[in-house]
C-alpha positions in Angstrom: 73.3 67.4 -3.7 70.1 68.0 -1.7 67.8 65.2 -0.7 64.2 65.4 -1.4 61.8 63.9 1.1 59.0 61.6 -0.2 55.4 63.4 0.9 52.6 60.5 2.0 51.7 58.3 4.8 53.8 55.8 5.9 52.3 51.9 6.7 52.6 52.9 10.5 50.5 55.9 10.0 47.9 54.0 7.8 47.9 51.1 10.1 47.3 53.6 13.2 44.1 55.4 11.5 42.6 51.9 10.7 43.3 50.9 14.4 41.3 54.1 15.2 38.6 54.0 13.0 38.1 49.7 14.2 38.1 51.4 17.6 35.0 54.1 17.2 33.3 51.7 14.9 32.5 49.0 17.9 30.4 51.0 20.0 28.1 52.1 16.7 28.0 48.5 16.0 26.9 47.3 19.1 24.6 50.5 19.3 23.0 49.6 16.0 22.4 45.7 17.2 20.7 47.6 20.5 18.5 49.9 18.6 17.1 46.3 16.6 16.5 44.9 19.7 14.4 48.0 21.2 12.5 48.0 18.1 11.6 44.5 17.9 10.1 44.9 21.6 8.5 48.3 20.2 6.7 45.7 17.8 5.7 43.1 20.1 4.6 45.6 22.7 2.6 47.4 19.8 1.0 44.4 18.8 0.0 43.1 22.4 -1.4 46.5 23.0 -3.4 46.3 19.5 -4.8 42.5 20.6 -6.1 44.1 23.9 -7.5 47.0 22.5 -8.9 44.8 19.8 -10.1 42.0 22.2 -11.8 45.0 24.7 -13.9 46.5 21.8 -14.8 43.3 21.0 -15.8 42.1 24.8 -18.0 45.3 25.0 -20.3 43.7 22.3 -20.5 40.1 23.9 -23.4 39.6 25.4 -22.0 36.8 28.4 -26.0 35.5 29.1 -26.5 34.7 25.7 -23.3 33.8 25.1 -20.8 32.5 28.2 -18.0 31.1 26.4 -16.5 31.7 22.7 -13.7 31.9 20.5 -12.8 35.0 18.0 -10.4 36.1 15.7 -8.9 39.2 15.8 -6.5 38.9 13.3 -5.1 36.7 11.1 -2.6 35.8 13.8 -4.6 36.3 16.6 -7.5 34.2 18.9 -9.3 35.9 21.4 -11.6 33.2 24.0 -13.6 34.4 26.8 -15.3 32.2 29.3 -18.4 33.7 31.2 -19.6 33.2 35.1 -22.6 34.6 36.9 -21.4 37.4 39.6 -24.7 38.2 41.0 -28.3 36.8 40.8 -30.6 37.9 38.0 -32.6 41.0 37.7 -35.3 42.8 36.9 -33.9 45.5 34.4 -35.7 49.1 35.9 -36.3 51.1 32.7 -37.3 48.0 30.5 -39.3 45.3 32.6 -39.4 42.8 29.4 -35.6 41.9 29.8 -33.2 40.3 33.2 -30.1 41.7 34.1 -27.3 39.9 35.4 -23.4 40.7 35.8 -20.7 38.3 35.1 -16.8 37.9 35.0 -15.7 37.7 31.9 -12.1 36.0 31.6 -10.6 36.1 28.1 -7.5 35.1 26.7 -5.4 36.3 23.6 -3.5 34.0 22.1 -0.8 35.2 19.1 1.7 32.8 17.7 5.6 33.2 18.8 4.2 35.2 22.3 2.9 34.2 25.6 -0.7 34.5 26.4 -2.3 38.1 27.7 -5.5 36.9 29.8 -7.8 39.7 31.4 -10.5 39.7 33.3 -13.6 42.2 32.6 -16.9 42.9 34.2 -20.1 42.9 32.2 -24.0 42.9 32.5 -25.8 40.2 30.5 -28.8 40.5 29.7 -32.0 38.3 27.9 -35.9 39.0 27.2 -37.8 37.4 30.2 -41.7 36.7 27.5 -44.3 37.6 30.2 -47.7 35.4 30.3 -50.2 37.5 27.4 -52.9 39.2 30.0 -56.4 38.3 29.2 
């Protein structure tokens, strides 16, 4: 009488692929948690880089004689102040003699919730009409 072998895996076999596949499958795990903490910090730093974009485009239309200090939004999430001080005395402007030129450090903030505060500081010329006495 001949024997006939069963054909499958046996529980050691089974139990030995599982033990394998646990083993590869930590690395991808903590992989996956890495590649959601490099795109959270993508975010952040794309957001911060956004605010200062934002806040410069906006600091180019300030005008820091007419107005030294201020508060804007930028977002709904995001404040930009500036406060203004005189770098130089005023002056005549050369090509229009109706208006004073001064420059002045501009020191602005930006403010988002959840993030620390980005401050930079900027150089701009302020200017205002200087009304000469009507000749007669």
């Amino acid at each position: 009488m001949s024997k006939q072998r069963e054909r499958g895996f046996s529980t050691l076999e089974v139990i030995a692929a599982v033990a394998i596949i646990g083993i590869a499958l930590v690395p991808i795990a903590a992989l996956q948690t890495q590649l959601t903490r490099s795109q959270a910090r993508l975010m952040d730093v794309h957001a911060e880089s956004t605010a200062v974009q934002n806040a410069m485009a906006l600091l180019r239309e300030v005008n820091p004689t007419l107005t030294p200090t201020g508060e804007r939004r930028l977002d709904d999430n995001t404040t930009l102040t500036w406060t203004s001080a005189p770098l130089s005395a005023p002056h005549p402007a050369t090509n229009a003699p109706q208006f004073e030129v001064r420059l002045y450090r501009v020191n602005a903030t930006i403010q988002r919730p959840n993030a620390p505060a980005t401050t930079l500081a900027v150089d701009l010329i302020g200017w205002r009409a200087v009304h000469e006495p009507a000749m007669e």
